[in-house]
VOTI-251093 format. One record per atom (N, C-alpha, C, O): residue in three letters; chain; atom name; x, y, z negated. Coordinates in nm, 3 decimals. Atoms other than C-alpha are relative to their C-alpha. Example, Ala and Ser with C-alpha at 12.3 -4.5 7.8 and 13.67 -1.06 7.14 Angstrom:
! residues 2
ALA / A / N / 0.089 / -0.119 / 0.000
ALA / A / CA / 1.230 / -0.450 / -0.780
ALA / A / C / 0.090 / 0.120 / 0.000
ALA / A / O / 0.194 / 0.118 / -0.066
SER / A / N / -0.082 / -0.119 / 0.006
SER / A / CA / 1.367 / -0.106 / -0.714
SER / A / C / -0.077 / 0.109 / -0.073
SER / A / O / -0.026 / 0.220 / -0.090
! end
This chain:
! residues 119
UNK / A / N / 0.056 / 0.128 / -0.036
UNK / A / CA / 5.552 / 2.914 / 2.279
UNK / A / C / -0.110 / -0.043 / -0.098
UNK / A / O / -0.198 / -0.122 / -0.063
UNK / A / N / 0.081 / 0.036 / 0.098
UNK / A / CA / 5.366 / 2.886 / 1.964
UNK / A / C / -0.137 / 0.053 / 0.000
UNK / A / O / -0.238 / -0.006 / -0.038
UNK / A / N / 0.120 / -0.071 / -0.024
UNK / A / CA / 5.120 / 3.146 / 2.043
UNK / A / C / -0.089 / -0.031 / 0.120
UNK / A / O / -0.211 / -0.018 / 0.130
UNK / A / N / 0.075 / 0.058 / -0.086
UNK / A / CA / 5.053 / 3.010 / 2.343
UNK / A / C / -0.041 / -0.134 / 0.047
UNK / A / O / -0.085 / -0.174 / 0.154
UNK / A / N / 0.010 / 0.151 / 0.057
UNK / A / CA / 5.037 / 2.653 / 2.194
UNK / A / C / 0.077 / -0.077 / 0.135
UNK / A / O / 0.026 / -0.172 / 0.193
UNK / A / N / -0.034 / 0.098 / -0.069
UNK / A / CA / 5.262 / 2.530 / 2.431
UNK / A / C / 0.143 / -0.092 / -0.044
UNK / A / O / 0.233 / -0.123 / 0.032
UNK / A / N / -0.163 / 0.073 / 0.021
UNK / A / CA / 5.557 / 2.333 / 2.217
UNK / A / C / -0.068 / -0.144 / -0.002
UNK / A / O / 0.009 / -0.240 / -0.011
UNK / A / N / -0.032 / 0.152 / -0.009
UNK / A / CA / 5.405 / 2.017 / 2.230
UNK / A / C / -0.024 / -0.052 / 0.146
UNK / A / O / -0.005 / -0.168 / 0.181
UNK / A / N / -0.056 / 0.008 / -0.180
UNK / A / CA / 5.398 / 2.049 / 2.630
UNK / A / C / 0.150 / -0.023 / 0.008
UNK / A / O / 0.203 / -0.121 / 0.060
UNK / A / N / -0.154 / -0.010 / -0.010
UNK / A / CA / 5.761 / 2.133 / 2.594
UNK / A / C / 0.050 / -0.136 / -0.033
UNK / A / O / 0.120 / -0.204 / 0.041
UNK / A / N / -0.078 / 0.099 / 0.055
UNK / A / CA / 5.836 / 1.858 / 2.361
UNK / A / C / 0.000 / -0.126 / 0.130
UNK / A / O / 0.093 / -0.190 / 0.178
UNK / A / N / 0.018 / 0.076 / -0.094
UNK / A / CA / 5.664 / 1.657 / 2.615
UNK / A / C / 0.092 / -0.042 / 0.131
UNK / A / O / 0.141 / -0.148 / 0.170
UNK / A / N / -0.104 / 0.003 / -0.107
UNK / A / CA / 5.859 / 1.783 / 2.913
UNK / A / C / 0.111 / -0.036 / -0.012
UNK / A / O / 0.175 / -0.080 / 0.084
UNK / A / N / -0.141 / 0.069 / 0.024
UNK / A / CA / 6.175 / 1.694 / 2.718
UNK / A / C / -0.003 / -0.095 / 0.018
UNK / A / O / 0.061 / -0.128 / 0.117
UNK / A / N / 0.029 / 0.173 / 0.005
UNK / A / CA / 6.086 / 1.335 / 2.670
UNK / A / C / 0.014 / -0.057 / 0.114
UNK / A / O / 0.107 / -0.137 / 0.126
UNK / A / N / -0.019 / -0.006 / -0.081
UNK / A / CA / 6.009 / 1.319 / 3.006
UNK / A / C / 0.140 / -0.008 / 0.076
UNK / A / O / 0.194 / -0.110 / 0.118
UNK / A / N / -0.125 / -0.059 / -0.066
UNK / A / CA / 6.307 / 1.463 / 3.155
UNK / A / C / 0.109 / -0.108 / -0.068
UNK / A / O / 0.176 / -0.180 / 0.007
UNK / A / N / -0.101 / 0.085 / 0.074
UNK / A / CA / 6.527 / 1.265 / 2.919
UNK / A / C / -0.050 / -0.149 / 0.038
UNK / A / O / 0.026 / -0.243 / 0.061
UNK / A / N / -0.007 / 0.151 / -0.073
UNK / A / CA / 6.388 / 0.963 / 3.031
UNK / A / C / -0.018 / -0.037 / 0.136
UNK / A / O / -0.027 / -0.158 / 0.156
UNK / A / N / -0.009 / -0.031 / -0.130
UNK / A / CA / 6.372 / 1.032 / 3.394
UNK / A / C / 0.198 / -0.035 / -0.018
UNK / A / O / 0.262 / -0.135 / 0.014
UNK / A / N / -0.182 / 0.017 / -0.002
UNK / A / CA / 6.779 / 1.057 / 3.340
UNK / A / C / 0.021 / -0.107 / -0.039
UNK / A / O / 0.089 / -0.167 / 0.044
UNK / A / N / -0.041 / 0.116 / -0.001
UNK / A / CA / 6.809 / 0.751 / 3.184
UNK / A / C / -0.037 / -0.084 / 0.081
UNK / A / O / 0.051 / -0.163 / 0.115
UNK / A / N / 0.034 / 0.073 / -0.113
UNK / A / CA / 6.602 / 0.574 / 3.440
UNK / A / C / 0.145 / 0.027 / 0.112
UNK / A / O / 0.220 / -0.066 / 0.143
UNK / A / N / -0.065 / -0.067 / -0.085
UNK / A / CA / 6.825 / 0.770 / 3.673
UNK / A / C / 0.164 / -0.090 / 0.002
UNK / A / O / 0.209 / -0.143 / 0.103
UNK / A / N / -0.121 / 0.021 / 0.017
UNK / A / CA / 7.172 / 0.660 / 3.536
UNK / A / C / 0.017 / -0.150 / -0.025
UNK / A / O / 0.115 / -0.224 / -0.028
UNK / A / N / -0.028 / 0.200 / -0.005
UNK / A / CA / 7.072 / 0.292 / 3.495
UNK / A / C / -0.028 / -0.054 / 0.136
UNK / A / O / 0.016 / -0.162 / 0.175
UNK / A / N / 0.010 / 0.092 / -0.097
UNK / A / CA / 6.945 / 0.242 / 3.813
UNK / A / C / 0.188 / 0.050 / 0.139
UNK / A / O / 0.243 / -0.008 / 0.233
UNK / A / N / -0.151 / 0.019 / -0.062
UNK / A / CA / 7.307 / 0.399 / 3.942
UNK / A / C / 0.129 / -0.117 / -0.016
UNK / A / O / 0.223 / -0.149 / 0.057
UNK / A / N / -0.089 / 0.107 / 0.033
UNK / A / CA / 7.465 / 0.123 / 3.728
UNK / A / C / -0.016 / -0.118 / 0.094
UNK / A / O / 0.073 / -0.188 / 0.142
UNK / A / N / 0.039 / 0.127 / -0.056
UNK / A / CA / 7.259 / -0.133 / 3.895
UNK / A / C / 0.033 / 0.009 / 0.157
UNK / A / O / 0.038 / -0.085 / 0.236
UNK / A / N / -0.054 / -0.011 / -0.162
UNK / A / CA / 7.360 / -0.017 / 4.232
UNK / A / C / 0.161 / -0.013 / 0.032
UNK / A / O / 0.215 / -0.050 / 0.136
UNK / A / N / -0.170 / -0.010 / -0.001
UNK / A / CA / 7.747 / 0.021 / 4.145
UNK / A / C / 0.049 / -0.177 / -0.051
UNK / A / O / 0.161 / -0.227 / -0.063
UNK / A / N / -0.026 / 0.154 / 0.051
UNK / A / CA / 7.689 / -0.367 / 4.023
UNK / A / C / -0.030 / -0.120 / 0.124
UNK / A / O / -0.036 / -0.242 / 0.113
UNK / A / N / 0.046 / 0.069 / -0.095
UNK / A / CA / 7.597 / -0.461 / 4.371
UNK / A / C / 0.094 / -0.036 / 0.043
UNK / A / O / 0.189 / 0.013 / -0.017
UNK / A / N / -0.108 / 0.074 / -0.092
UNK / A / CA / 7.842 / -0.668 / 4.625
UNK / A / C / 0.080 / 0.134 / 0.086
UNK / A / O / 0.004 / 0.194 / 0.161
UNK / A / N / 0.020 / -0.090 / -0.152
UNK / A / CA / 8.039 / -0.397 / 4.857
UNK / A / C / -0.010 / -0.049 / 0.137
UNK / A / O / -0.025 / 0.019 / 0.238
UNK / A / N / 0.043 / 0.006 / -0.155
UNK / A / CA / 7.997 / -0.580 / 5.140
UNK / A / C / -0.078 / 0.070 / 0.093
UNK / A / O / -0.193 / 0.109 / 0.072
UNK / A / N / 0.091 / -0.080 / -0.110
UNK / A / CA / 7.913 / -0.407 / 5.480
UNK / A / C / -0.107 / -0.077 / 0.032
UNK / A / O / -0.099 / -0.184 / -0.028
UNK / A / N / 0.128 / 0.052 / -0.046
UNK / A / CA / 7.589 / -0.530 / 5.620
UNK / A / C / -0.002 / -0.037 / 0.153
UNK / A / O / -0.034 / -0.145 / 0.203
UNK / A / N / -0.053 / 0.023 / -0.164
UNK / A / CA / 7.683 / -0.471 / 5.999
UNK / A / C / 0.154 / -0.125 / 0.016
UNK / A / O / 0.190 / -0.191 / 0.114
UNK / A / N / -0.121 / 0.096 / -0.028
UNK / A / CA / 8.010 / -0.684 / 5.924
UNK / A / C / -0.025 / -0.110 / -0.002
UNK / A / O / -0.013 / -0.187 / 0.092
UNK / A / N / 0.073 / 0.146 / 0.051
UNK / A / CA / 7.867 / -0.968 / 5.748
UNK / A / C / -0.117 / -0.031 / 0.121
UNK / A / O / -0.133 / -0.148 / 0.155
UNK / A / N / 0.072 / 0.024 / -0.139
UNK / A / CA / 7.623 / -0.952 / 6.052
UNK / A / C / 0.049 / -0.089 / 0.060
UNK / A / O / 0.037 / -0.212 / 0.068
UNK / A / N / -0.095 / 0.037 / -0.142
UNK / A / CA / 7.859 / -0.953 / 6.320
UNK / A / C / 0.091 / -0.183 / -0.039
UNK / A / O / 0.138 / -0.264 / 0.041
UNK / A / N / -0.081 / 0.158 / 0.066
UNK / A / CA / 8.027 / -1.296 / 6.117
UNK / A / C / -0.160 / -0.122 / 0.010
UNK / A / O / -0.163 / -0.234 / 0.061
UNK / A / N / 0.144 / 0.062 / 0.057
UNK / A / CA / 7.659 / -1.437 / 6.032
UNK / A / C / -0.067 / -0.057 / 0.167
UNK / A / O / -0.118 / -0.167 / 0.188
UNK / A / N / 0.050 / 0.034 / -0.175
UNK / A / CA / 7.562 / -1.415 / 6.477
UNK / A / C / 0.107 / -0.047 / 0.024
UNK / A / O / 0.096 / -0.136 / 0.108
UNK / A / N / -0.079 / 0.174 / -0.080
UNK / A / CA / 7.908 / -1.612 / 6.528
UNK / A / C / -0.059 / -0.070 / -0.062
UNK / A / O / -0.157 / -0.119 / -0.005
UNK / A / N / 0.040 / 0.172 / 0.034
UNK / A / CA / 7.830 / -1.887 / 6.323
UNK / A / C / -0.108 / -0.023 / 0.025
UNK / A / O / -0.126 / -0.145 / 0.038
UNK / A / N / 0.064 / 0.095 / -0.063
UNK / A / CA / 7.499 / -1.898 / 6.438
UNK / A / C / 0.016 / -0.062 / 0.149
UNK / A / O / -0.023 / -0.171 / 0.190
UNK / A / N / -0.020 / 0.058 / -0.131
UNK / A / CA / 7.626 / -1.878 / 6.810
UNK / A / C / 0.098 / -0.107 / 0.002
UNK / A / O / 0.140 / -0.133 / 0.114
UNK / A / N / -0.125 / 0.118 / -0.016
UNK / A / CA / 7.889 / -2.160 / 6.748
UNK / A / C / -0.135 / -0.114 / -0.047
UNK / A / O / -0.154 / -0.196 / 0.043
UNK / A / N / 0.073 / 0.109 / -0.005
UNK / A / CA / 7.605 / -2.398 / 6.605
UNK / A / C / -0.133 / -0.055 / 0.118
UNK / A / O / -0.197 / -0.157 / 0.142
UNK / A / N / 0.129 / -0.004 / -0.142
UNK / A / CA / 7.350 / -2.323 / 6.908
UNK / A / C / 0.115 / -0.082 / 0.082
UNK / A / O / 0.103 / -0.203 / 0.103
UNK / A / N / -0.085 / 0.076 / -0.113
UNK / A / CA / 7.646 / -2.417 / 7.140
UNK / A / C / 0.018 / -0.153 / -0.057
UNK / A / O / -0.032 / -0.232 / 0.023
UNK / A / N / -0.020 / 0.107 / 0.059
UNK / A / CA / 7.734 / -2.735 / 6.921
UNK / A / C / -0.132 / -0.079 / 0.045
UNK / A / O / -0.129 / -0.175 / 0.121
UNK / A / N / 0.111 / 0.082 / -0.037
UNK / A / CA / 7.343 / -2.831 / 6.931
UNK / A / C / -0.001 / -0.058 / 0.143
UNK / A / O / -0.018 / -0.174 / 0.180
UNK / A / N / 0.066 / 0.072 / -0.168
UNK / A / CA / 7.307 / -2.801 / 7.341
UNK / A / C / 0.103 / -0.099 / 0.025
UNK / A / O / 0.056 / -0.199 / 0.079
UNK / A / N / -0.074 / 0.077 / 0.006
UNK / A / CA / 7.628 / -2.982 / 7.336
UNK / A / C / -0.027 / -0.161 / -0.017
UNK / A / O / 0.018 / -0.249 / 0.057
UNK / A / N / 0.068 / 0.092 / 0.041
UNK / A / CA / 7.466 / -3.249 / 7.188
UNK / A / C / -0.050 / -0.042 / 0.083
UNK / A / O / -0.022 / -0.141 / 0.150
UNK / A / N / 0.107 / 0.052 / -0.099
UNK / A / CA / 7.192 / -3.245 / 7.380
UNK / A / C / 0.011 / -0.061 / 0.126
UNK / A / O / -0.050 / -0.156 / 0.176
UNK / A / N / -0.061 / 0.039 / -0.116
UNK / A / CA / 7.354 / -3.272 / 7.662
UNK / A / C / 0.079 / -0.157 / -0.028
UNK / A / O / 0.060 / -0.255 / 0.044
UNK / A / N / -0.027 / 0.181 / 0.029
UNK / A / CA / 7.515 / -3.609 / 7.535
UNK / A / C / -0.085 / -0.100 / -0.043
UNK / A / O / -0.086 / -0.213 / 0.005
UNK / A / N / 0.121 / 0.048 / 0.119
UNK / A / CA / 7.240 / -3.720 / 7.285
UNK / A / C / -0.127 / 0.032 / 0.081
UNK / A / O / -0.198 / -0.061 / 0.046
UNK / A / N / 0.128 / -0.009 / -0.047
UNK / A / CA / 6.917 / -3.611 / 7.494
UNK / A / C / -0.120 / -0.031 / -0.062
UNK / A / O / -0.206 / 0.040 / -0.114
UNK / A / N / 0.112 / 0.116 / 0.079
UNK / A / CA / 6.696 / -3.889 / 7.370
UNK / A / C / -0.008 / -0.011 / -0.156
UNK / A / O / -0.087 / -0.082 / -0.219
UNK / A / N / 0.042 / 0.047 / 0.135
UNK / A / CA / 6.756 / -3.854 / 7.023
UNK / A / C / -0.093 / 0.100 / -0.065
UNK / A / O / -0.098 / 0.221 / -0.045
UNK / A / N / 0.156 / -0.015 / 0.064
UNK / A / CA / 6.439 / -3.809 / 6.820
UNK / A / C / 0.005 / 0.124 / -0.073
UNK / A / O / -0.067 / 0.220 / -0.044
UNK / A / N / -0.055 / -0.125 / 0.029
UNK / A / CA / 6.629 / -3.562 / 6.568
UNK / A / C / 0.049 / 0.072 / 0.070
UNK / A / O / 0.019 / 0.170 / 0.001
UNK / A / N / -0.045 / -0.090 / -0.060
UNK / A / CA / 6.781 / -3.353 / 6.785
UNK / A / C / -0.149 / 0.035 / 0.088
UNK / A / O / -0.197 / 0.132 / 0.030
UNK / A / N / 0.143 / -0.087 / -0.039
UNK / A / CA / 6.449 / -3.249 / 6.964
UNK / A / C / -0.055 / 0.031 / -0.096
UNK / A / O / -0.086 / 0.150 / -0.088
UNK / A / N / 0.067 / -0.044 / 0.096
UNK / A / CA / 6.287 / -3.235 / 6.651
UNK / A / C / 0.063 / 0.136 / -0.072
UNK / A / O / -0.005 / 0.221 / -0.129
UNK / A / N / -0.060 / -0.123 / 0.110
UNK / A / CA / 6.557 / -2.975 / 6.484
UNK / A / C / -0.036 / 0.119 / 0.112
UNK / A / O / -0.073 / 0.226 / 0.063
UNK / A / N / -0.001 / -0.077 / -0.123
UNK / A / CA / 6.531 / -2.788 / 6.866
UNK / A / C / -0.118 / 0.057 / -0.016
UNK / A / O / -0.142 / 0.178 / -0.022
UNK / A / N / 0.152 / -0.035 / -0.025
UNK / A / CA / 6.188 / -2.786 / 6.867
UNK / A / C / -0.012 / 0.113 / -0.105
UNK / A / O / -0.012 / 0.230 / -0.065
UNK / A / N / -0.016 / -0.145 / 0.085
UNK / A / CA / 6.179 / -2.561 / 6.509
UNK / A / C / 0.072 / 0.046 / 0.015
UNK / A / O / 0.051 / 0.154 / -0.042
UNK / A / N / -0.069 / -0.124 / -0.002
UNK / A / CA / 6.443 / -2.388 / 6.584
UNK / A / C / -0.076 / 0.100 / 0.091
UNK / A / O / -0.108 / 0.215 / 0.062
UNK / A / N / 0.044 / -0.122 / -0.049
UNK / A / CA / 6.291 / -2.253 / 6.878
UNK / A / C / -0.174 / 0.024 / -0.016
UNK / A / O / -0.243 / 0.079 / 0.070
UNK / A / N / 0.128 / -0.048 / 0.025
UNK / A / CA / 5.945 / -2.230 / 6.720
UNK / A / C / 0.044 / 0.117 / -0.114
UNK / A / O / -0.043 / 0.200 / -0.143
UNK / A / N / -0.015 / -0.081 / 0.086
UNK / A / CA / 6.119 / -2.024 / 6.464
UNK / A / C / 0.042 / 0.185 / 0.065
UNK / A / O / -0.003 / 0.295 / 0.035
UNK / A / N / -0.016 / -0.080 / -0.074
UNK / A / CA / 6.308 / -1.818 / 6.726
UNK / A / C / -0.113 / 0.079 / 0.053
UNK / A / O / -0.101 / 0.201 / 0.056
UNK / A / N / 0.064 / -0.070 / -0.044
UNK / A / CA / 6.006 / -1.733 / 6.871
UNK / A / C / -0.132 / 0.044 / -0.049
UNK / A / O / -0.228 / 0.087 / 0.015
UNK / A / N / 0.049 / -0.103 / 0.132
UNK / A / CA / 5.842 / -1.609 / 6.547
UNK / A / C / 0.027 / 0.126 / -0.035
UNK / A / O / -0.038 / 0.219 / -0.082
UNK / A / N / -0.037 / -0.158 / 0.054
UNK / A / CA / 6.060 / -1.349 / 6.505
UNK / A / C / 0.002 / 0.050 / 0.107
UNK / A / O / -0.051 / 0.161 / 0.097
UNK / A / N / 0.032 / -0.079 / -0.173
UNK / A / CA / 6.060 / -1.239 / 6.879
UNK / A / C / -0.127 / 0.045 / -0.044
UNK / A / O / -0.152 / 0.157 / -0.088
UNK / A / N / 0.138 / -0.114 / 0.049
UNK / A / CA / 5.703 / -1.193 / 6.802
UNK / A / C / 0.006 / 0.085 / -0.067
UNK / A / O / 0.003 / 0.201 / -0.024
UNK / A / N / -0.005 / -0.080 / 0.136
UNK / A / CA / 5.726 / -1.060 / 6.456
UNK / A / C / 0.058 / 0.183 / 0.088
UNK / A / O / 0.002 / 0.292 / 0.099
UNK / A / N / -0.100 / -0.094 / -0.050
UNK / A / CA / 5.992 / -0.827 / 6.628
UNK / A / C / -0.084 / 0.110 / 0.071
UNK / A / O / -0.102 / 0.223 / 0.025
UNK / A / N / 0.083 / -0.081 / -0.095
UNK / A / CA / 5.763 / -0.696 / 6.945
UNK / A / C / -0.131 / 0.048 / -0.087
UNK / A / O / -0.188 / 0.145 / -0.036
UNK / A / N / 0.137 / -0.045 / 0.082
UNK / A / CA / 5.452 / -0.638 / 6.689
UNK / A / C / 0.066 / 0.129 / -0.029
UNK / A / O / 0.018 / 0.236 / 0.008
UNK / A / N / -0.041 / -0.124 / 0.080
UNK / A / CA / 5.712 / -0.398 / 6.489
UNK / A / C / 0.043 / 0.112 / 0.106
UNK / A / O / 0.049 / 0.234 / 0.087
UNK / A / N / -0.048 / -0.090 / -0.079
UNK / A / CA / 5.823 / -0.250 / 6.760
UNK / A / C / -0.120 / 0.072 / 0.085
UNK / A / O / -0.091 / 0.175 / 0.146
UNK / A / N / 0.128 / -0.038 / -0.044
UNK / A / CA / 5.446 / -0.190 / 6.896
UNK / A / C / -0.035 / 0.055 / -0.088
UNK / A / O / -0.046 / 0.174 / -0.057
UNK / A / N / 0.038 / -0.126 / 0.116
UNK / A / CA / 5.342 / -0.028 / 6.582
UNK / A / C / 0.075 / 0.095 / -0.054
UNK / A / O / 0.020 / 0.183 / -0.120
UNK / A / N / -0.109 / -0.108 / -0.008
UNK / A / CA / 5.661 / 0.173 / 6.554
UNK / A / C / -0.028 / 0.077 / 0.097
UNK / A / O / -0.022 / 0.196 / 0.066
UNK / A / N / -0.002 / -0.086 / -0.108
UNK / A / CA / 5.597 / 0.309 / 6.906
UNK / A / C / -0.199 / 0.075 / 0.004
UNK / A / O / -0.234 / 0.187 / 0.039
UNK / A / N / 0.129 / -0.019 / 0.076
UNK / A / CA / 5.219 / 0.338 / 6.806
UNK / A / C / -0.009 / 0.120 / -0.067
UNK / A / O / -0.052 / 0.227 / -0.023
UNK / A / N / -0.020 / -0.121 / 0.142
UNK / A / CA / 5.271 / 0.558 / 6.495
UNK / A / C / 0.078 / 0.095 / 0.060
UNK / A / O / 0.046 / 0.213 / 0.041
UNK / A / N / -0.073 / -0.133 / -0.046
UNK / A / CA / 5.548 / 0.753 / 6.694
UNK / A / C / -0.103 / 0.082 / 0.104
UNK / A / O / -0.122 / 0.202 / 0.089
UNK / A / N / 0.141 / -0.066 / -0.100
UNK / A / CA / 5.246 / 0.830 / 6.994
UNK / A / C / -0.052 / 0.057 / -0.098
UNK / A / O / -0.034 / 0.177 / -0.119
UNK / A / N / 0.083 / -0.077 / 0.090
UNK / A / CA / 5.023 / 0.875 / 6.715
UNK / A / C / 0.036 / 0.173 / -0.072
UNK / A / O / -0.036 / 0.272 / -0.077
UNK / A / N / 0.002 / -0.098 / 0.051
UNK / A / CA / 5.210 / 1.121 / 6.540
UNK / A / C / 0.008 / 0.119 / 0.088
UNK / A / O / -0.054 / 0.224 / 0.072
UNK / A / N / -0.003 / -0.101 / -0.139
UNK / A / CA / 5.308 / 1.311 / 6.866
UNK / A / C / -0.139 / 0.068 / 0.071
UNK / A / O / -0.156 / 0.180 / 0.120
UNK / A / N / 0.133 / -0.080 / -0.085
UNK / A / CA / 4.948 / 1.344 / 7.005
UNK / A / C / -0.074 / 0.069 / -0.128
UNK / A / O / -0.178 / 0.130 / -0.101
UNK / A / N / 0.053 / -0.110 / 0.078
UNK / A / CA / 4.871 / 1.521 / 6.640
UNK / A / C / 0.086 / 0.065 / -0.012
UNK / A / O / 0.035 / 0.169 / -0.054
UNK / A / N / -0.112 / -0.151 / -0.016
UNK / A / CA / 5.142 / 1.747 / 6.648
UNK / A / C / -0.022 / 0.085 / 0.111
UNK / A / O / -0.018 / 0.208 / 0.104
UNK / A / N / -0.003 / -0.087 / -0.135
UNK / A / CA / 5.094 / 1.837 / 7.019
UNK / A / C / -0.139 / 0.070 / -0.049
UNK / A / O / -0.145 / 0.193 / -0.050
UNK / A / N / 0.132 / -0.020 / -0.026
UNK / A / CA / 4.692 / 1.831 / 6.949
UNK / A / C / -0.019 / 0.150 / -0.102
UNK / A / O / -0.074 / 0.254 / -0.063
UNK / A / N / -0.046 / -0.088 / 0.099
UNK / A / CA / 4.778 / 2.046 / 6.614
UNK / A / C / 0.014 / 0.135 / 0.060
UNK / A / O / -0.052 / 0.239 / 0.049
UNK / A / N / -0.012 / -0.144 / -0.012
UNK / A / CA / 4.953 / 2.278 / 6.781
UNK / A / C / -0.035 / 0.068 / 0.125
UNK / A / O / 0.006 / 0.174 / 0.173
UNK / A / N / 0.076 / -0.069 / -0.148
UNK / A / CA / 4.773 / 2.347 / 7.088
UNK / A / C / -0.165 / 0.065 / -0.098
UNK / A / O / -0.205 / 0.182 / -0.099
UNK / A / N / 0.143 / -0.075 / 0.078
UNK / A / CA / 4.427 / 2.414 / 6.869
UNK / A / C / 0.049 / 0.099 / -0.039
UNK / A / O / 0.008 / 0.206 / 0.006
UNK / A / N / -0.022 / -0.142 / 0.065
UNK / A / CA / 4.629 / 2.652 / 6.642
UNK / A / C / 0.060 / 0.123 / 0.117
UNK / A / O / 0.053 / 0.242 / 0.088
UNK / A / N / -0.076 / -0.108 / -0.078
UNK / A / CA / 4.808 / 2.849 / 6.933
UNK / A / C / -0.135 / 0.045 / 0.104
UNK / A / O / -0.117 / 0.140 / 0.180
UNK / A / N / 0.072 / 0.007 / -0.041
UNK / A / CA / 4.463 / 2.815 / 7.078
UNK / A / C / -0.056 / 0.098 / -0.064
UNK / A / O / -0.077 / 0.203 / -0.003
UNK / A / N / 0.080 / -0.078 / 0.102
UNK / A / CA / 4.295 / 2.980 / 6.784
UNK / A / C / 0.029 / 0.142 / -0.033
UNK / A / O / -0.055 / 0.228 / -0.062
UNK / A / N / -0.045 / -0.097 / 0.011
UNK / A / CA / 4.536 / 3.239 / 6.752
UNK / A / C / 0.022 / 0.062 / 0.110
UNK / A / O / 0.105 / 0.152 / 0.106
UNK / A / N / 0.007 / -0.039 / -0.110
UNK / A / CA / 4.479 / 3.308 / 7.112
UNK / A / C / -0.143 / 0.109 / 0.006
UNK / A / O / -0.169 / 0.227 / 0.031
UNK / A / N / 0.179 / -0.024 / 0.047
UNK / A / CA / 4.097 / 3.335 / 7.035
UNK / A / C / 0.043 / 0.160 / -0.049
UNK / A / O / -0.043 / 0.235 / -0.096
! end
C-alpha cells in the first residue's frame, strides 16, 4: 500500500466506513424509539370518528339549518374535502402519467433495440 501510496485512501475508507455504521446504528435506535402503532389500524379508528362526527353535523343540520355556524364549519369542511379529492386526482394523474411514460420508453426502447439487432 505504501508503494502504491495508497494508506491514506485506506485510512480514509476506514473513517468512512466507521462512520457510515454509526450513522447506521443510530438511525436504528431512532426507529426502535418510534410508537408501534399500526398505521392501517389507527386508520380504520381515525375514519370512525370522523364518520360519527359527519353524521352528528348533518344531524344538526337537519334540526339547526339556519344556524350561521353550522354552515360556516360545513362550508370548510367541504371546501377542505374537496382539496384533497383534488390533491388526490392530480396524484393519481401523474402516477398514471409517469407509469404511461415509463411504459412507452420501455416498449419504444425495446422495439428500436430488437429493431437494430434485426438491422
Amino acid at each position: 500500500l505504501q508503494l502504491l501510496g495508497l494508506t491514506t485512501w485506506v485510512s480514509e475508507l476506514e473513517a468512512n466506513n466507521l462512520a457510515y455504521r454509526n450513522l447506521k446504528v443510530q438511525r436504528y435506535a431512532e426507529e426502535s424509539g418510534r410508537p408501534a402503532q399500526k398505521v392501517p389500524k389507527t386508520r380504520l379508528l381515525l375514519d370512525a370518528s370522523y364518520e360519527s362526527i359527519v353524521r352528528q353535523l348533518e344531524v344538526y343540520g337537519v334540526l339547526q339549518s339556519e344556524d350561521a355556524n353550522w354552515i360556516e364549519l360545513v362550508s370548510e369542511m367541504n371546501r377542505r374535502v374537496d382539496y384533497y379529492h383534488r390533491l388526490l386526482a392530480q396524484r393519481d394523474g401523474i402516477s398514471a402519467a409517469r407509469k404511461a411514460g415509463k411504459e412507452a420508453i420501455s416498449s419504444s426502447s425495446f422495439s428500436s433495440s430488437s429493431e437494430s439487432k434485426a438491422a
